[in-house]
Each structure stands twice: as C-alpha cells, then as structure tokens.
C-alpha positions in Angstrom: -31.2 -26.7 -6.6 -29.7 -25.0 -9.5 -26.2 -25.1 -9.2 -24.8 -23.4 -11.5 -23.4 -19.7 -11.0 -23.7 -20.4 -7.4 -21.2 -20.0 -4.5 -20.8 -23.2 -2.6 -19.2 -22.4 0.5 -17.4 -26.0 1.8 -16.0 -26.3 5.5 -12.6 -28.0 5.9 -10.6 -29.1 8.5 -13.4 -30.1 10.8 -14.6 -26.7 10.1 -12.1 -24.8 10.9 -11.4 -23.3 7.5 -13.8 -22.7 4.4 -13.4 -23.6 1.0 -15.9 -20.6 -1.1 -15.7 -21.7 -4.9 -18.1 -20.3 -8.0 -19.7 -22.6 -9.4 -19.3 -22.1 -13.2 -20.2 -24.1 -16.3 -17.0 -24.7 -16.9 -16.1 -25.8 -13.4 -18.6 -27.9 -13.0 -18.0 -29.8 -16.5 -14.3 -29.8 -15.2 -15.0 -31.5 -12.0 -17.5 -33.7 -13.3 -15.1 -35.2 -16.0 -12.3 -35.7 -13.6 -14.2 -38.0 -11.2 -16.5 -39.3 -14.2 -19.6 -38.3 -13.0 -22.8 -38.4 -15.2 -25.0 -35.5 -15.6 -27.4 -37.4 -13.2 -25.2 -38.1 -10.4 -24.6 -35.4 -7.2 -21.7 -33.3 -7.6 -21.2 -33.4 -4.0 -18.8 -31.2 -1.7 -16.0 -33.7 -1.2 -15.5 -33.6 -5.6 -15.6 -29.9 -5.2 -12.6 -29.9 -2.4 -10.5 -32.6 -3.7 -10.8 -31.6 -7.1 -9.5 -27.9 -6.2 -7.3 -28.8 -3.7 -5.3 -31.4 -5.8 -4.9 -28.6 -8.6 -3.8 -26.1 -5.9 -1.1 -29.2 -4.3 -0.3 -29.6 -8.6 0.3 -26.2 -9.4 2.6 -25.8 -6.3 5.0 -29.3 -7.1 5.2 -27.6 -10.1 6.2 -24.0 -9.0 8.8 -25.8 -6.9 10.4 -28.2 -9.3 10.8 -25.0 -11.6 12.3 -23.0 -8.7 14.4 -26.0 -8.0 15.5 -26.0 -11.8 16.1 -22.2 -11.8 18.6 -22.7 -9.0 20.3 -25.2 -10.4 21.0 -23.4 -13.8 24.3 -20.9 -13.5 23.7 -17.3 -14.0 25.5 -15.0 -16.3 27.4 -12.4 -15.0 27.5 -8.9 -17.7 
C-alpha cells in the first residue's frame, strides 16, 4: 500500500482516542530519520504516534519554560 498522501487514522489509549495524521513526503522522511528507518523497513503506527506525540509533549515544555521566563521578567510600567 502506497502510503504516501494518505490519512492514517491510529487508535490510542486502548482505543479510546484516535490519532488522524496525513501522511506527507515530508512526514514520512521526518519520521523515518528520527527512528532511522530504511526506505525498506515498515513505517509502522507506533513510529507514527510516538514520533508526533513526543513533538507535541516538546513543543509544550517549551511553551511553558517560555511562560515561566515571561513571568519571571519585571514589566515596565508607562
């Protein structure tokens, strides 16, 4: 199965909540590099998940340590 361009639609949780990612070039390439898959090997549903779910868990430390420094910095009163 060609999987380019399509949506994969991955359950979580046991099922009880659905992961529904597009399938791009340049998501695939993406994923494939981060877990050093060949061009051969299965891009299965469990690289897929963790792959998106540890940029989403990223993105949000980040967000937070930048919130975190915001706070910390005094604000100027005109």
């Amino acid at each position: 199965m060609d999987e380019l361009n399509q949506v994969r639609v991955i359950s979580l949780k046991g099922g009880e909540f659905e992961l529904e990612v597009k399938m791009t070039e340049a998501f695939i390439a993406r994923v494939r590099q981060h877990f050093g898959l060949l061009v051969g090997q299965p891009l299965e549903d469990d690289h897929v998940s963790g792959y998106v779910l540890g940029a989403l868990n990223t993105a949000v430390v980040k967000a937070e340590q930048q919130v975190s420094q915001d706070a910390e910095q005094p604000t100027e009163v005109a």
